[in-house]
C-alpha positions as CSV (number, residue, x, y, z in Angstrom):
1,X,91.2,152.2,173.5
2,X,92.8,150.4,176.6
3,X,96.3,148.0,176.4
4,X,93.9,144.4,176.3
5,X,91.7,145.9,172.6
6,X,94.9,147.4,171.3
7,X,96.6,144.4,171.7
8,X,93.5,142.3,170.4
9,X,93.4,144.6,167.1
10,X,96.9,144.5,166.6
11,X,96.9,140.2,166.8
12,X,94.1,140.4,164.8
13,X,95.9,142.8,161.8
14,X,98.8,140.6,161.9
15,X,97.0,137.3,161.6
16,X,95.4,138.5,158.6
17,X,98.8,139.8,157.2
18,X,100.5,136.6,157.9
19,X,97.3,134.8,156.4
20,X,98.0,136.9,153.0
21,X,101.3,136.1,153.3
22,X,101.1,132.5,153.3
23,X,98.2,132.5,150.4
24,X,100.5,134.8,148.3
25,X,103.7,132.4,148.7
26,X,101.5,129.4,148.6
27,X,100.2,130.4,145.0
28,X,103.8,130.9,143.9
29,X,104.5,127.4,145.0
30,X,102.6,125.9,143.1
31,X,103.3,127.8,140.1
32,X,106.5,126.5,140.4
33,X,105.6,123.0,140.9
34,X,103.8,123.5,137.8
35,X,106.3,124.6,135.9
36,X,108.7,122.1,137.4
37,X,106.0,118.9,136.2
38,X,105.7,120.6,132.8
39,X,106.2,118.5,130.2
40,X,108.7,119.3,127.9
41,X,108.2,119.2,124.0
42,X,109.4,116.2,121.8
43,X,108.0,116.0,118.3
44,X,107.6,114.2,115.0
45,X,107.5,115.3,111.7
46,X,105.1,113.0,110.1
47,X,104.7,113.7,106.2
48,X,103.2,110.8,105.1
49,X,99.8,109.8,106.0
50,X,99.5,106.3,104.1
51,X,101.8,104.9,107.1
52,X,100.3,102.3,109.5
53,X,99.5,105.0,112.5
54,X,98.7,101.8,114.8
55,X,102.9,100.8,114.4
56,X,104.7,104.2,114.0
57,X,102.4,106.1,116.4
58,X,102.9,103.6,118.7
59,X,106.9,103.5,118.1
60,X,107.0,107.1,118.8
61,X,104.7,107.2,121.7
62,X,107.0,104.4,123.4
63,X,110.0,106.7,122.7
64,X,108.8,109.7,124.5
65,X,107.0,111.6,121.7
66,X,104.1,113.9,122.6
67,X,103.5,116.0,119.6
68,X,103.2,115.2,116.0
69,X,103.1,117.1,113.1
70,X,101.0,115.6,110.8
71,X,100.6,115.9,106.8
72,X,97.2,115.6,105.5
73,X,96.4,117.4,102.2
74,X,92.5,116.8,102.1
75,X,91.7,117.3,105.9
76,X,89.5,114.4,105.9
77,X,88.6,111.2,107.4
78,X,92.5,110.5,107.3
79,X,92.9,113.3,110.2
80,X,90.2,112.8,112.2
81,X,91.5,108.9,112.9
82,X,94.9,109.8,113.6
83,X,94.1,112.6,115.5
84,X,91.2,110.2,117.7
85,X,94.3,107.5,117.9
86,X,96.5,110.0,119.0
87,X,94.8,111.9,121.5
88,X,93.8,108.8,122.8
89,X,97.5,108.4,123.8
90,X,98.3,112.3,125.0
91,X,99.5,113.2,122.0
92,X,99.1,116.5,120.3
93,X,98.6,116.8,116.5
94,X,99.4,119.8,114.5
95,X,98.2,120.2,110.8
96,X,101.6,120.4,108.9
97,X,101.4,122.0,105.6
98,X,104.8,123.9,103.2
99,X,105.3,125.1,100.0
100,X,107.4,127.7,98.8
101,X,105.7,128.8,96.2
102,X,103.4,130.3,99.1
103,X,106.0,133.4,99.3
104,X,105.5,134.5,96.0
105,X,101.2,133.6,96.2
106,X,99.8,133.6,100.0
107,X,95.9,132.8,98.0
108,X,96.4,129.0,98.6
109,X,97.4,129.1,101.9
110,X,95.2,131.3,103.6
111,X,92.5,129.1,101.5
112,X,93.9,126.1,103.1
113,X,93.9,128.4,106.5
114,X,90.2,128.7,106.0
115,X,89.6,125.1,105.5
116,X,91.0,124.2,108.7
117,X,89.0,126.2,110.6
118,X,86.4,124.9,109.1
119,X,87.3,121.6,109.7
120,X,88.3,122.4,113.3
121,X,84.6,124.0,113.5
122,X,83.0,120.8,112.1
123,X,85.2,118.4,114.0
124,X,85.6,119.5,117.8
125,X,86.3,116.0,119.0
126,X,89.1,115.5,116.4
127,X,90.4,118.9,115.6
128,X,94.5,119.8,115.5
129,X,95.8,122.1,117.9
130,X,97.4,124.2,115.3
131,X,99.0,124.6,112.5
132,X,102.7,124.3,111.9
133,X,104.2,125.6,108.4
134,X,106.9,125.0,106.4
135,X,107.7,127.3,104.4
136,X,111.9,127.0,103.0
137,X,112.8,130.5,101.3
138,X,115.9,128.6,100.0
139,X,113.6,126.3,98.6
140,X,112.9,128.8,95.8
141,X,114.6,128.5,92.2
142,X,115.6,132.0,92.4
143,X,116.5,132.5,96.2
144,X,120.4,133.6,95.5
145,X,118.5,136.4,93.7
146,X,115.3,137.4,95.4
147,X,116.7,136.0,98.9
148,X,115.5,139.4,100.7
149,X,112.1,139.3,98.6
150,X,111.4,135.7,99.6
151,X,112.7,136.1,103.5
152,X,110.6,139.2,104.1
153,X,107.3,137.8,102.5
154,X,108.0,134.7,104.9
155,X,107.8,137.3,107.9
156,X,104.7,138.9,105.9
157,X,103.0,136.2,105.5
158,X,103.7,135.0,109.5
159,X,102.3,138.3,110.6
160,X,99.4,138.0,108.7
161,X,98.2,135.2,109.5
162,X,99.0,135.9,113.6
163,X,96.6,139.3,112.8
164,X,93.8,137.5,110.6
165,X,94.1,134.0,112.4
166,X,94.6,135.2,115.9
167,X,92.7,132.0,117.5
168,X,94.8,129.4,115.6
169,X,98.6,128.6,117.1
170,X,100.8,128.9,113.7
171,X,104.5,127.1,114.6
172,X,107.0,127.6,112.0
173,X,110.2,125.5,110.6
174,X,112.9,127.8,110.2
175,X,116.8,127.1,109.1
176,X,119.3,127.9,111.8
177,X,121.0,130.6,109.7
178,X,118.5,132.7,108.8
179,X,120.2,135.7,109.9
180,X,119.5,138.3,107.2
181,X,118.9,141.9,108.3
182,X,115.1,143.0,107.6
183,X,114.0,146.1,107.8
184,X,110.2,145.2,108.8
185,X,107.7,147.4,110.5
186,X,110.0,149.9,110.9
187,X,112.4,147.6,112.6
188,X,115.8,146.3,111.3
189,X,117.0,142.9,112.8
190,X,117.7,139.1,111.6
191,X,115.2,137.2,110.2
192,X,114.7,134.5,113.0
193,X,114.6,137.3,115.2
194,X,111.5,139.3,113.4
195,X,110.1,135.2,113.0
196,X,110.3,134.4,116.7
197,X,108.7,138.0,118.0
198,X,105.5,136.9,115.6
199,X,105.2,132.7,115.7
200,X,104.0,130.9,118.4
201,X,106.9,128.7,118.0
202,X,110.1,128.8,116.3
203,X,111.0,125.0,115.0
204,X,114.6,125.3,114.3
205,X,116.6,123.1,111.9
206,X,119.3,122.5,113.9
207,X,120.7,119.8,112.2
208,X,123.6,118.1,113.5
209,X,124.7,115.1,114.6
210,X,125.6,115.8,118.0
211,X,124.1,117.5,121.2
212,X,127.1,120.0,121.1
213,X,126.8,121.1,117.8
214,X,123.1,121.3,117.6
215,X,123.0,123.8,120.9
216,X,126.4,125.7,118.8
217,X,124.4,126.4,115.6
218,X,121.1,127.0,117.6
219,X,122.4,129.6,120.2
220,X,121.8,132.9,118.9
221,X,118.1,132.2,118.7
222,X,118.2,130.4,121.7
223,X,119.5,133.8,123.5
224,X,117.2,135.8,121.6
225,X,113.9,133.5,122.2
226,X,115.1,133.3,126.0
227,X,114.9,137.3,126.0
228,X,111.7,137.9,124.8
229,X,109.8,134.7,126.0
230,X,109.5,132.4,123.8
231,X,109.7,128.4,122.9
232,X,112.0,127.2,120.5
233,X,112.5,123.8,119.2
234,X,115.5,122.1,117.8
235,X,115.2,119.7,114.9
236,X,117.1,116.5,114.8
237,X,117.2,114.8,111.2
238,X,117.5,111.2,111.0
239,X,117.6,110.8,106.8
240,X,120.5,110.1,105.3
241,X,121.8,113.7,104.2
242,X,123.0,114.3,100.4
243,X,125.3,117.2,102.0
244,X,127.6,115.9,104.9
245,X,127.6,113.6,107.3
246,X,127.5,116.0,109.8
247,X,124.0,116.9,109.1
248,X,122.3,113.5,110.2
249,X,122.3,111.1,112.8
250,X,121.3,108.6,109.9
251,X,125.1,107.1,110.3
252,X,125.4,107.0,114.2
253,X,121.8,105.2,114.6
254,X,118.8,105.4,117.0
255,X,121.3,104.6,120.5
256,X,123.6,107.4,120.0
257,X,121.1,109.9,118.4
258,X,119.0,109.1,121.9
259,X,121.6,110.0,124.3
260,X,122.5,113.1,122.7
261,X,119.0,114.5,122.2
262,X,118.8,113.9,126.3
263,X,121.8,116.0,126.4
264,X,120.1,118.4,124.2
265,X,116.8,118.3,126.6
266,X,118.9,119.0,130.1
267,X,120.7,122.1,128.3
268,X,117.1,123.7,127.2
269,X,115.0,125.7,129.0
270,X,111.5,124.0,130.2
271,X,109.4,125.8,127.4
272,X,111.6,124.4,124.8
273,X,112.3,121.1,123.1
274,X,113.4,119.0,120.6
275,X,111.4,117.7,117.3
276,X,112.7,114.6,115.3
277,X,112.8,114.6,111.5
278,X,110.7,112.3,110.5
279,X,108.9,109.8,111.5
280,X,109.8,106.9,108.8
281,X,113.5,107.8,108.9
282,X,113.3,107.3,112.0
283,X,112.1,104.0,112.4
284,X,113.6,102.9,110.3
285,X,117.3,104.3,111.4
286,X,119.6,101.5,113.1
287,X,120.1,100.9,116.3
């Protein structure tokens, strides 16, 4: 081979090297313009379904909301027109269901798990995008005694529902202290901790009435959620609280609670968010 068709094979090798190069770091770009326009989570617990959805999906829409969690016992006509009325505004619905007695009798809700897929089978254009549970283990009459019987069935009945459900997204409501040590599948660590490797999403009840407190109670599973990967969102309440003040934002009002759940937003990392609690409180908190 002579200088002139070395030289040619060697232009040749490094065009197509610098070509890969440029494909490769062009890809990357735009994953990280993707990730920089990704939206990130706010939500709205919305447990009654008699309100008008015209007025208080509307107020939440204009607020910023793009996820609700919606209460519908019957899956039925009720859903499908919230969920058409919502869509039709970007936002996501997720089927919201609880009830402790489901730790000590999982029958009814993987009955109710079965209906929804049904329903999601039977109604493509209007179907939720998953289901989000909750189930309180302090809820229970007897929690101060069977507190480690009713937190590990919570983590049972999470895991099988991920193994026997693996299609559906199953987000879960979870109170920021759940910080027992469970021994489960042969693994010994807090609660949230087993609850965040198996949800989709961890919905924390970080209740507070400030963006500094609400990232204090919330930062162990923040830390832990960050390790392995996955979303957690904080809860804001807006009801006035029988407990303290300290719990709601029900005293400072709508203004305040808005600047410090932007606050809360800039501190959290993109695949996280916030989720307000609920909907009527809400609207119906002062400004």
């Amino acid at each position: 081979m002579n200088r002139a068709d070395f030289t040619k094979k060697y232009l040749i090798i490094f065009a197509l090297i610098l070509l890969l190069l440029c494909t490769c770091f062009g890809n990357i770009g735009c994953t990280k313009k993707e990730e920089d326009n990704a939206q990130q989570v706010f939500g709205v617990w919305w447990w009654n379904n008699r309100l008008d959805s015209d007025i208080y999906l509307d107020f939440a829409v204009d607020n910023g909301v793009n996820e609700v969690y919606y209460y519908d016992s019957s899956l039925s006509t009720t859903s499908s027109s919230f969920i058409d009325k919502a869509k039709s505004k970007n936002v996501k619905v997720y089927w919201l269901i609880g009830d402790v007695e489901y730790l000590r009798d999982r029958q009814e809700l993987f009955d109710k798990v079965d209906q929804f897929v049904d329903y999601n089978n039977n109604n493509p254009s209007y179907a939720y995008d998953g289901i989000h549970l909750d189930i309180e283990p302090h809820q229970d009459d007897y929690f101060d005694r069977d507190r480690t019987m009713l937190i590990y069935n919570l983590i049972d009945i999470a895991y099988a529902l991920k193994q026997n459900y693996p299609q559906i997204q199953f987000d879960y409501d979870l109170p920021f202290w759940l910080e027992d040590e469970i021994d489960y599948n042969g693994q010994t660590k807090p609660a949230y901790a087993h609850m965040i490797d198996i949800a989709d999403r961890i919905f924390l009840m970080s209740y507070r009435d400030s963006a500094e407190a609400m990232l204090d109670i919330s930062s162990e599973e923040l830390e832990y959620a960050k390790n392995v990967n996955k979303p957690i969102i904080l809860g804001a309440e807006t009801a006035e609280s029988s407990e303290t003040e300290i719990v709601s934002y029900f005293e400072e009002g709508k203004i305040f609670m808005q600047n410090e759940l932007e606050k809360v937003k800039l501190a959290l990392p993109k695949n996280c968010g916030i989720s307000v609690h609920h909907i009527l409180s809400w609207y119906e908190l002062r400004d």
